[in-house]
Structure formats: C-alpha cells, structure tokens
HTML snippet that shows the backbone in 3Dmol.js (N, CA, C, O; Angstrom):
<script src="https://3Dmol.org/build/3Dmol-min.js"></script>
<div id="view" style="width:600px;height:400px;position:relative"></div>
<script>
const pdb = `
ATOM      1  N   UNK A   1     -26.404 111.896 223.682  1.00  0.00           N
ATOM      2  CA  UNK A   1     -25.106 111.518 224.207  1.00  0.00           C
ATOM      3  C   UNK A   1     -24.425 110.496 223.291  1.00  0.00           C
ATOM      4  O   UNK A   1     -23.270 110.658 222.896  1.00  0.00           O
ATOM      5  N   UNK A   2     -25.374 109.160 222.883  1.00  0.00           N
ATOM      6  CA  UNK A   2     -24.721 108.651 221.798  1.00  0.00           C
ATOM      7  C   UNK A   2     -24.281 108.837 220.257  1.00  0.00           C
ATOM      8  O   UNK A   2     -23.721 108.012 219.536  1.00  0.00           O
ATOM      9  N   UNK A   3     -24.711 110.221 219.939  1.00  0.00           N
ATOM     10  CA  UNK A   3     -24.427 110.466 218.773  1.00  0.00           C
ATOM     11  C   UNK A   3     -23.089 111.690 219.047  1.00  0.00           C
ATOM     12  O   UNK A   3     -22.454 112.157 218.101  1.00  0.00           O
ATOM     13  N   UNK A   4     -22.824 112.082 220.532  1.00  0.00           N
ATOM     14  CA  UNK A   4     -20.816 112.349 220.842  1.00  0.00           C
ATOM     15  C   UNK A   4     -20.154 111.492 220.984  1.00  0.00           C
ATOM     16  O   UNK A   4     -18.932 111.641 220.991  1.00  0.00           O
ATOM     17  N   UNK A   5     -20.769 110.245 221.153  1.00  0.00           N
ATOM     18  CA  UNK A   5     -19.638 109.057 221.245  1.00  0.00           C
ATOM     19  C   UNK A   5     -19.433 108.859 220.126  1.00  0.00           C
ATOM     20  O   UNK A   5     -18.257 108.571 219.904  1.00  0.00           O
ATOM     21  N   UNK A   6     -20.555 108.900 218.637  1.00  0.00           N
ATOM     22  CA  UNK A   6     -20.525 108.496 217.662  1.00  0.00           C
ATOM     23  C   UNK A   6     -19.835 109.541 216.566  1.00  0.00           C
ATOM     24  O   UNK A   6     -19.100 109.233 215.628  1.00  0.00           O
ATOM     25  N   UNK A   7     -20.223 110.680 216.903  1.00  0.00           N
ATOM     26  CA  UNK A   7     -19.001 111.680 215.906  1.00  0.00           C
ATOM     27  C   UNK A   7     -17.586 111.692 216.678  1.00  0.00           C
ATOM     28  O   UNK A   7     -16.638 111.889 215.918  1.00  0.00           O
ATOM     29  N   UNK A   8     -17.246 111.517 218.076  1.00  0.00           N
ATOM     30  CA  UNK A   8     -15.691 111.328 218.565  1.00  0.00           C
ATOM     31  C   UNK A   8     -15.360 109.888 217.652  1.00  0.00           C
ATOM     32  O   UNK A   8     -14.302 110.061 217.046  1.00  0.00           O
ATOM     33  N   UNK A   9     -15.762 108.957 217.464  1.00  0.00           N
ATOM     34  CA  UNK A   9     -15.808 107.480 216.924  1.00  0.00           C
ATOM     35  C   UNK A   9     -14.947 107.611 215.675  1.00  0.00           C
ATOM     36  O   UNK A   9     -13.894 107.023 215.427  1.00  0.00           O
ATOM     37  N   UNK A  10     -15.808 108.773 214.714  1.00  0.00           N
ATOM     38  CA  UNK A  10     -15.908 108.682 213.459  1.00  0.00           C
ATOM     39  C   UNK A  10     -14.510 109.599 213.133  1.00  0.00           C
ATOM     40  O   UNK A  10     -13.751 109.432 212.179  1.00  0.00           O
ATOM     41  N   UNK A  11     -14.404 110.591 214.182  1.00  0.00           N
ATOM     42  CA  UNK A  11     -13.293 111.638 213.728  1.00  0.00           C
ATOM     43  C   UNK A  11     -11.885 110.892 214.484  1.00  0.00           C
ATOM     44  O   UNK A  11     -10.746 111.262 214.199  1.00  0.00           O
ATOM     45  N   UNK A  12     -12.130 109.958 215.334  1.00  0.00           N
ATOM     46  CA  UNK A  12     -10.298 109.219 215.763  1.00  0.00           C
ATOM     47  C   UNK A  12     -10.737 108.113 214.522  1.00  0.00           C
ATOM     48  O   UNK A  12      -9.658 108.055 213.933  1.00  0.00           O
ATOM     49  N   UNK A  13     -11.316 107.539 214.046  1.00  0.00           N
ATOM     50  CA  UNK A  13     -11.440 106.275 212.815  1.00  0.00           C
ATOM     51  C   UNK A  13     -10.456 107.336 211.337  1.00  0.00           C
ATOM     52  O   UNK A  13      -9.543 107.007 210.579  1.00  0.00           O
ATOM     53  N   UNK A  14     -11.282 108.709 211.518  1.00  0.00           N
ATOM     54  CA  UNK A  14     -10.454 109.496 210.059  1.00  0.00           C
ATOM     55  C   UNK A  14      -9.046 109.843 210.793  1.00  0.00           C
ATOM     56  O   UNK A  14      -8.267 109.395 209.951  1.00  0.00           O
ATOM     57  N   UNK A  15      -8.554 110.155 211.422  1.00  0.00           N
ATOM     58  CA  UNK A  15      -7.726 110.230 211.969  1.00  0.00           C
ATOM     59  C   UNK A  15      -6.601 109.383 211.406  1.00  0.00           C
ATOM     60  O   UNK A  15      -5.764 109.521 210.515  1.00  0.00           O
ATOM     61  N   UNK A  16      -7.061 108.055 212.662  1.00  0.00           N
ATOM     62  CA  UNK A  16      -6.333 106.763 212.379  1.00  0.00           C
ATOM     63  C   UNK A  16      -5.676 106.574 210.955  1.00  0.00           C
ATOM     64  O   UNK A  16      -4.478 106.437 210.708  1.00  0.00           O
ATOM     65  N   UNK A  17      -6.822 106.601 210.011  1.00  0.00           N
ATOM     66  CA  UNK A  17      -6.602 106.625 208.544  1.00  0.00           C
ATOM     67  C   UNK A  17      -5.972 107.699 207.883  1.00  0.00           C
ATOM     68  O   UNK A  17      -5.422 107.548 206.792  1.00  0.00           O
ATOM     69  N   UNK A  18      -6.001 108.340 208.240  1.00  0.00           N
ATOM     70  CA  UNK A  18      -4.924 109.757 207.975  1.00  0.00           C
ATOM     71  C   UNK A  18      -3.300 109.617 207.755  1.00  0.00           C
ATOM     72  O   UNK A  18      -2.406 109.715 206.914  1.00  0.00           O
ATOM     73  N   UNK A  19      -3.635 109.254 209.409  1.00  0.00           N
ATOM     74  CA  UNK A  19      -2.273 108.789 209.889  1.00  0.00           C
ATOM     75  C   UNK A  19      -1.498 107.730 208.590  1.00  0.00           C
ATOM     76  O   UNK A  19      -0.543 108.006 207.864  1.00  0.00           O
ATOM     77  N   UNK A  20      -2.529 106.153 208.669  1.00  0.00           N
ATOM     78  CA  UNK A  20      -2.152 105.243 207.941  1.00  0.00           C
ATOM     79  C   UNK A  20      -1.790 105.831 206.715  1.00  0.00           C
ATOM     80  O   UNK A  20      -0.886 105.107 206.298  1.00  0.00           O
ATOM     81  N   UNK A  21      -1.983 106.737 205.897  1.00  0.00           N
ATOM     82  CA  UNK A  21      -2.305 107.225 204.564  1.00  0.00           C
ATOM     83  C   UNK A  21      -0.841 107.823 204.448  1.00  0.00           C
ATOM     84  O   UNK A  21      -0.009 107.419 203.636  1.00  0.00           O
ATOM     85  N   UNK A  22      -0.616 108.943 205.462  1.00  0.00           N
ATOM     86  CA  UNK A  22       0.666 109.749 205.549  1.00  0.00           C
ATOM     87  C   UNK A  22       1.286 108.708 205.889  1.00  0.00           C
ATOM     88  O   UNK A  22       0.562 108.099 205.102  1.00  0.00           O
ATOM     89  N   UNK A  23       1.928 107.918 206.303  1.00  0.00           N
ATOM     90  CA  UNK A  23       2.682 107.106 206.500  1.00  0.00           C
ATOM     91  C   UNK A  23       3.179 106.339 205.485  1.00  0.00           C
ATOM     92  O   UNK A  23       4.379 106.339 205.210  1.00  0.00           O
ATOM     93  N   UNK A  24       2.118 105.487 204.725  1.00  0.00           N
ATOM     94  CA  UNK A  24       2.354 104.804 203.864  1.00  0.00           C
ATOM     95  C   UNK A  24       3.395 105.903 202.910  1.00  0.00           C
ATOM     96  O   UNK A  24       4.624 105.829 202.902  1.00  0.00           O
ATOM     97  N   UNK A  25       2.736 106.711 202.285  1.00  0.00           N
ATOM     98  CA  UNK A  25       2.769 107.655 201.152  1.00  0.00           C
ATOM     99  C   UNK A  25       5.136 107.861 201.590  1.00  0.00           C
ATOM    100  O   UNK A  25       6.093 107.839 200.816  1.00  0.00           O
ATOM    101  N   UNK A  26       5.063 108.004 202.938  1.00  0.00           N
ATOM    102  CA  UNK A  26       6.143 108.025 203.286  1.00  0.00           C
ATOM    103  C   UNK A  26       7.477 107.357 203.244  1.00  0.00           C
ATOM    104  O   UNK A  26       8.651 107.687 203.078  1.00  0.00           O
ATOM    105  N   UNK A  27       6.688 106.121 203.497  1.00  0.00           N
ATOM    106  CA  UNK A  27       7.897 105.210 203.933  1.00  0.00           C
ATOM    107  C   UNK A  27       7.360 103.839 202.411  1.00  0.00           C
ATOM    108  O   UNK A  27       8.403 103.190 202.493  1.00  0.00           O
ATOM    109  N   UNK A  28       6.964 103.476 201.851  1.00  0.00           N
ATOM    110  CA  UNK A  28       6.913 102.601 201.062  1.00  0.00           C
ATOM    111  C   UNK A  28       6.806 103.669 199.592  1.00  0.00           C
ATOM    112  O   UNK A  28       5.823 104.327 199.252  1.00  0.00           O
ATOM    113  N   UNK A  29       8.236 103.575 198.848  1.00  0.00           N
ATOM    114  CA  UNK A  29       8.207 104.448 197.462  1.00  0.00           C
ATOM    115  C   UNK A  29       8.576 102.971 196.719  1.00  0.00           C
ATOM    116  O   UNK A  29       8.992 101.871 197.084  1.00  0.00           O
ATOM    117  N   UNK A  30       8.166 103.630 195.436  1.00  0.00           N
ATOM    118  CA  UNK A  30       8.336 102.723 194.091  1.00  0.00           C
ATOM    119  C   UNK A  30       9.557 103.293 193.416  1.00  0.00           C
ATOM    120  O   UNK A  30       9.683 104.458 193.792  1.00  0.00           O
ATOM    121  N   UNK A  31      10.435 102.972 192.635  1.00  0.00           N
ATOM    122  CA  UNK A  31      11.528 103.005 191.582  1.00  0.00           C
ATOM    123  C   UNK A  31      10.922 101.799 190.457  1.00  0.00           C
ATOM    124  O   UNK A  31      10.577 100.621 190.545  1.00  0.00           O
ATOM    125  N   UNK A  32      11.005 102.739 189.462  1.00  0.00           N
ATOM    126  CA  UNK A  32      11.325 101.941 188.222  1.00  0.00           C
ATOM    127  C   UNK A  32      12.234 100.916 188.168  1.00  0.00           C
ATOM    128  O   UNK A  32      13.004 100.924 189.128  1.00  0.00           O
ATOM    129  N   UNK A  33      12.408 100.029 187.368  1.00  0.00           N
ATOM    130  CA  UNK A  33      13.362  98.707 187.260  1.00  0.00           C
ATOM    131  C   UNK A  33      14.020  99.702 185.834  1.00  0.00           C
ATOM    132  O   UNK A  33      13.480 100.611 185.203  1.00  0.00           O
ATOM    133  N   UNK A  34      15.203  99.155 185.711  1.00  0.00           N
ATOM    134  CA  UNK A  34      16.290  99.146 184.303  1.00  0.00           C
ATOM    135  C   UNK A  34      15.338  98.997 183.439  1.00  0.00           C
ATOM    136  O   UNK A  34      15.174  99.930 182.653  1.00  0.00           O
ATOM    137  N   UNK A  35      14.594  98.002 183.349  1.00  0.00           N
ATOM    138  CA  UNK A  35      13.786  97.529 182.047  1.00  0.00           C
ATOM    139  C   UNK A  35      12.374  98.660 181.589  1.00  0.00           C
ATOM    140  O   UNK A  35      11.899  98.724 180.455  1.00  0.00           O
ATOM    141  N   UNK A  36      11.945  99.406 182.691  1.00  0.00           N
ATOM    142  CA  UNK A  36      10.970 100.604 183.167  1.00  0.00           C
ATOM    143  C   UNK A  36      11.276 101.814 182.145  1.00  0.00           C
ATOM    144  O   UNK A  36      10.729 102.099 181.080  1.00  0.00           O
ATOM    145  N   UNK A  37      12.210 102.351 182.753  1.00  0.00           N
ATOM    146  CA  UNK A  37      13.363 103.421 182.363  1.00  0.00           C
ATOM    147  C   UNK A  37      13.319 103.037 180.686  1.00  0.00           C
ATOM    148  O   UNK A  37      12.512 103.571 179.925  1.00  0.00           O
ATOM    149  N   UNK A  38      14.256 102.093 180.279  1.00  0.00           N
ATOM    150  CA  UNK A  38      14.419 101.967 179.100  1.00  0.00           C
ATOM    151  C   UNK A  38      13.153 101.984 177.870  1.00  0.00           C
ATOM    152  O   UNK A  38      13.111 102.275 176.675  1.00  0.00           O
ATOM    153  N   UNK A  39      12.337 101.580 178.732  1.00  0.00           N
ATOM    154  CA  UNK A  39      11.141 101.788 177.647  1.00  0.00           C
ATOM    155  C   UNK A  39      10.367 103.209 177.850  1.00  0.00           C
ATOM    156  O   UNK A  39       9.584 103.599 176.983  1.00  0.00           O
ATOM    157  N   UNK A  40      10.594 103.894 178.919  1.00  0.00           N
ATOM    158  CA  UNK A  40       9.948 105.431 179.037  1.00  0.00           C
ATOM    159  C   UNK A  40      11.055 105.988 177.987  1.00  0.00           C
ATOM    160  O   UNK A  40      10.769 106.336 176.841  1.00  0.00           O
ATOM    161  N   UNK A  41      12.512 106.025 178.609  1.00  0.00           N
ATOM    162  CA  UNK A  41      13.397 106.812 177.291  1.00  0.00           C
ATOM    163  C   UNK A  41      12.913 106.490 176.189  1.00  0.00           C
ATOM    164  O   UNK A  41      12.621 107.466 175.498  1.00  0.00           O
ATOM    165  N   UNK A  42      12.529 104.641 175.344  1.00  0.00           N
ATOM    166  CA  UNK A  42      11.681 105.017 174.164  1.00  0.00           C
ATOM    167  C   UNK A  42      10.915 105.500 173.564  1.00  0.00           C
ATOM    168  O   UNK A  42      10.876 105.792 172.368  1.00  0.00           O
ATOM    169  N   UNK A  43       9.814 105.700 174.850  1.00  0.00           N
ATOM    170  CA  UNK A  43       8.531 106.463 174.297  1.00  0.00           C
ATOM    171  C   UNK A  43       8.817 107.394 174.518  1.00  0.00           C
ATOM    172  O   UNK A  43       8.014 107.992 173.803  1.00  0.00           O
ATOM    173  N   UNK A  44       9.608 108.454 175.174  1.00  0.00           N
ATOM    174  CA  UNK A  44      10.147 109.460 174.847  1.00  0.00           C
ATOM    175  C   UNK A  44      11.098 110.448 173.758  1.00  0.00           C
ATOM    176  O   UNK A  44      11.125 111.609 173.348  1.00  0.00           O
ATOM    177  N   UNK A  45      11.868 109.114 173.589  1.00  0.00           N
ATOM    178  CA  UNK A  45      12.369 109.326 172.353  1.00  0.00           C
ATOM    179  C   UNK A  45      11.447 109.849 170.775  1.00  0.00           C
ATOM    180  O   UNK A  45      11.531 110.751 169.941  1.00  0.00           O
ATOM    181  N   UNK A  46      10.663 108.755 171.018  1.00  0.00           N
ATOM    182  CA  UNK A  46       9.583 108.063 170.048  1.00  0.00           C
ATOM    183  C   UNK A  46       8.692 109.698 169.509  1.00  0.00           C
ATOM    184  O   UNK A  46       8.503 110.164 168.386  1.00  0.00           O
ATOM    185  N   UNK A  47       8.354 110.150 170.742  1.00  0.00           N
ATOM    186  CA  UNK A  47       7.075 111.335 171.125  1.00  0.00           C
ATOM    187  C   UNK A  47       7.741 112.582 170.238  1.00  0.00           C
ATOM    188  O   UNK A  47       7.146 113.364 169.496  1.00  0.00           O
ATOM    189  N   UNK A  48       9.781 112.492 170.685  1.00  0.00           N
ATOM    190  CA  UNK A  48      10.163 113.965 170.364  1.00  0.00           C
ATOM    191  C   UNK A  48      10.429 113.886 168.637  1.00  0.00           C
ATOM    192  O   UNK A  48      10.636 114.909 167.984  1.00  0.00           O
ATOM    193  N   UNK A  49      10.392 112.590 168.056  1.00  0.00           N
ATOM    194  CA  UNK A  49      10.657 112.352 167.092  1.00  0.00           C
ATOM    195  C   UNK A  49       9.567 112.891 166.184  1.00  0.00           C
ATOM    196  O   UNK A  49       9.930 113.353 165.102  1.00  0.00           O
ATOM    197  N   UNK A  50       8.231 112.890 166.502  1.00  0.00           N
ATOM    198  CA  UNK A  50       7.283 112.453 165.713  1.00  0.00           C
ATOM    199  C   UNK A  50       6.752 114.309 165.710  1.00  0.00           C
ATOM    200  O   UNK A  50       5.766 114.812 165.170  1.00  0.00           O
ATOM    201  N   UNK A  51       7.950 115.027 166.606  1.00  0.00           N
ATOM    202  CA  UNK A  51       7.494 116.031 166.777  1.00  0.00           C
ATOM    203  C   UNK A  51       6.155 116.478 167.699  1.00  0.00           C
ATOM    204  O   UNK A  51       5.262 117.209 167.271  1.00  0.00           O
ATOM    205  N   UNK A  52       6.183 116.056 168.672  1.00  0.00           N
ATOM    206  CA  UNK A  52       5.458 116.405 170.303  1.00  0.00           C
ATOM    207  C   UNK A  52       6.153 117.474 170.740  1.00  0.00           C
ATOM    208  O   UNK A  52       7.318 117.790 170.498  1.00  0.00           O
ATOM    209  N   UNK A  53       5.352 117.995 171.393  1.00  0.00           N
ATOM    210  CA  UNK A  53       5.737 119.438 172.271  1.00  0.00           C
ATOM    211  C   UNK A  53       4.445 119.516 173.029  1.00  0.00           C
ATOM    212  O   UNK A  53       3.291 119.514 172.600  1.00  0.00           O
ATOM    213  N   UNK A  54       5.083 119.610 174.735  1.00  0.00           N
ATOM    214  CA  UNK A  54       3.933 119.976 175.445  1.00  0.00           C
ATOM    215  C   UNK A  54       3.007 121.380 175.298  1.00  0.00           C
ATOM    216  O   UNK A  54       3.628 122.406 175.575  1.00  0.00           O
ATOM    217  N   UNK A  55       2.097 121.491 175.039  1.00  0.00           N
ATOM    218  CA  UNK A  55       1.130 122.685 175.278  1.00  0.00           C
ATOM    219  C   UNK A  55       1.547 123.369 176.401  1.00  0.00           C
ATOM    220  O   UNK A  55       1.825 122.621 177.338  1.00  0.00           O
ATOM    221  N   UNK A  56       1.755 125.196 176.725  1.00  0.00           N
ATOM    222  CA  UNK A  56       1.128 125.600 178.079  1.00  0.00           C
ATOM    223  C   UNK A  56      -0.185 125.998 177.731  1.00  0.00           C
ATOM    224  O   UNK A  56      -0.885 125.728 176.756  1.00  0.00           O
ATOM    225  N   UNK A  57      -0.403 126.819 178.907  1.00  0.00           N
ATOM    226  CA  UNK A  57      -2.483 127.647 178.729  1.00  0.00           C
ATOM    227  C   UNK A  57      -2.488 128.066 178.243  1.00  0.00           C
ATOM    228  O   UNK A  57      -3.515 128.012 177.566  1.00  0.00           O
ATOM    229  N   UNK A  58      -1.214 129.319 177.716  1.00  0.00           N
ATOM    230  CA  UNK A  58      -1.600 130.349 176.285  1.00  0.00           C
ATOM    231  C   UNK A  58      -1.857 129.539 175.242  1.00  0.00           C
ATOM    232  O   UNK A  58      -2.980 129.515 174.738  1.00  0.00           O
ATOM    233  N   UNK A  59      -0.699 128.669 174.728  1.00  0.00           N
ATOM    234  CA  UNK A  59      -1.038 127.518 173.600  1.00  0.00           C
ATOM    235  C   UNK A  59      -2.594 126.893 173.658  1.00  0.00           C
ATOM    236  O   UNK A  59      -3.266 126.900 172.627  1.00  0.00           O
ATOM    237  N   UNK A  60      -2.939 126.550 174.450  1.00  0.00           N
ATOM    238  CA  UNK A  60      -4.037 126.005 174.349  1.00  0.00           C
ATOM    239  C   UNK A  60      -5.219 127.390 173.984  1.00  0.00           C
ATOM    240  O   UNK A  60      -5.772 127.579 172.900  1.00  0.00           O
ATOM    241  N   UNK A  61      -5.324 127.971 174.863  1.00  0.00           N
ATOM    242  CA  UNK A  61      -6.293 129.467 174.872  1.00  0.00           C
ATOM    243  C   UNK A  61      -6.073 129.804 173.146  1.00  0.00           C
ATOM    244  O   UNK A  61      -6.827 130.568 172.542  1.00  0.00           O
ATOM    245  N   UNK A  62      -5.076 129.192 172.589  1.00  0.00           N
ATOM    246  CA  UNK A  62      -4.927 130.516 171.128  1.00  0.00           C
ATOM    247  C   UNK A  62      -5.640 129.258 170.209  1.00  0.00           C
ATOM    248  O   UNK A  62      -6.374 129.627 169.292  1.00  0.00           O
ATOM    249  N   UNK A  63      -5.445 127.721 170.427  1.00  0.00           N
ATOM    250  CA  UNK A  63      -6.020 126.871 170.370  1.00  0.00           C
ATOM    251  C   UNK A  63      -7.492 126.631 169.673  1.00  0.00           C
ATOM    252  O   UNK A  63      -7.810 126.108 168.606  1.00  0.00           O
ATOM    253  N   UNK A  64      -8.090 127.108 170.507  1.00  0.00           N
ATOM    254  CA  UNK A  64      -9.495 126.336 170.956  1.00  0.00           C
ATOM    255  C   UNK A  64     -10.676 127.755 171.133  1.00  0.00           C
ATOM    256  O   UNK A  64     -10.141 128.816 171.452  1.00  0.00           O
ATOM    257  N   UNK A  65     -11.555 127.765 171.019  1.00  0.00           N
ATOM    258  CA  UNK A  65     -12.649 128.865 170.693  1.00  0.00           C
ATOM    259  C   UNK A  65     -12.794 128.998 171.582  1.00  0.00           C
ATOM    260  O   UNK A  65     -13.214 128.048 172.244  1.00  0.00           O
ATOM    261  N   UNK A  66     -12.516 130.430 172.287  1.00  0.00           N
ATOM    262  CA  UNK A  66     -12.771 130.893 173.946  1.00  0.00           C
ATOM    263  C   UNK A  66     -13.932 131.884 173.973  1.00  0.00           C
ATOM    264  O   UNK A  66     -14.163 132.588 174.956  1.00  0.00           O
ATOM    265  N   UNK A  67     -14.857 131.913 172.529  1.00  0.00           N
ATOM    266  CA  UNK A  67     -15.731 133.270 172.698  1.00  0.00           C
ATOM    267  C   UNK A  67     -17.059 132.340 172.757  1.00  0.00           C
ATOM    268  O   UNK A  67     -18.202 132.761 172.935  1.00  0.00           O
ATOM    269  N   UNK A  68     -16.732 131.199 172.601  1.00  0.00           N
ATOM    270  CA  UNK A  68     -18.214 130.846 173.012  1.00  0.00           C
ATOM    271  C   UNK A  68     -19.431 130.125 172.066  1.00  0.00           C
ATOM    272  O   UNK A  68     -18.994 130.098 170.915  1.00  0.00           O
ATOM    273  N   UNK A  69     -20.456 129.678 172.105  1.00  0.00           N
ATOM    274  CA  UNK A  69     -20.765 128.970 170.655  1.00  0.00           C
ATOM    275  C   UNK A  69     -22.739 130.354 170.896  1.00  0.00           C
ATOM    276  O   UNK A  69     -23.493 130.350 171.870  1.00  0.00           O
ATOM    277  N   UNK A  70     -22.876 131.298 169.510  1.00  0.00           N
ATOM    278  CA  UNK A  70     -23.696 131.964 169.617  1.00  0.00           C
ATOM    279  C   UNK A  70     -24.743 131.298 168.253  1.00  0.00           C
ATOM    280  O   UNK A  70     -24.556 131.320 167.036  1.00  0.00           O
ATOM    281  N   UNK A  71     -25.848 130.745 169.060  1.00  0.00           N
ATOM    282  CA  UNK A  71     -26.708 130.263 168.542  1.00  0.00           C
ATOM    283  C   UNK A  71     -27.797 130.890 167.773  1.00  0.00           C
ATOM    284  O   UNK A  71     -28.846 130.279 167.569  1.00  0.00           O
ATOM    285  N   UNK A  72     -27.557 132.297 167.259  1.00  0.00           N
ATOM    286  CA  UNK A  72     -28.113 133.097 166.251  1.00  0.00           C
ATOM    287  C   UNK A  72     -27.850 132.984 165.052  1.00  0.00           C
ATOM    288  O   UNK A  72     -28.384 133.729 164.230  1.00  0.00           O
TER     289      UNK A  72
END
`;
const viewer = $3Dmol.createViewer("view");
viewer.addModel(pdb, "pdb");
viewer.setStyle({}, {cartoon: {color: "spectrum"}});
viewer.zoomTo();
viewer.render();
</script>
C-alpha cells in the first residue's frame, strides 16, 4: 500500500515540475541587448567573409568516408 502512495507521490512531484518547466519556458523569454545583436552581425559578417557556408547531409555524406574502415 505504501509503495501507491509512493509512486502517486512521485508522478504529482513530475507533474508539478512539468508544469513549473512549461511555464517558465513560457512566460520568462530572453532578447538580446543592442550591444548582443551587434556583435552576432560581426561574427556573422566575419564567418561570410572568410567564406563559411553551412553544410547540409548530402554535403557532409560526399564529405566523409561512408563505406567504412576494412581492416584487410
């Protein structure tokens, strides 16, 4: 009997925290400051300059050795 009091216990405790979790995530957001911003546009700037380009999966797959390493 005390180990239904003790899993009801444990599943309103995750609950509770659930709750707290979705909530937060909700109602308290972050924004960058002016000063934030201005230095991401640099390092952005910075990245396209130097010639960066994001990878997708094909890029990567044509990349990188997908057959495997054969130890013969």
């Amino acid at each position: 009997m005390t180990s239904i009091f003790a899993f009801a216990a444990f599943i309103a405790v995750a609950l509770v925290g659930w709750c707290i979790a979705e909530g937060k995530a909700k109602f308290v957001t972050y924004k960058n400051s002016k000063e934030e911003e201005a230095v991401l546009e640099q390092g952005r700037r910075q990245l396209e300059q130097n010639g960066y380009s994001e990878l997708n999966i094909k890029d990567v797959m044509r990349m990188i050795a997908t057959t495997g390493y054969s130890a013969v």
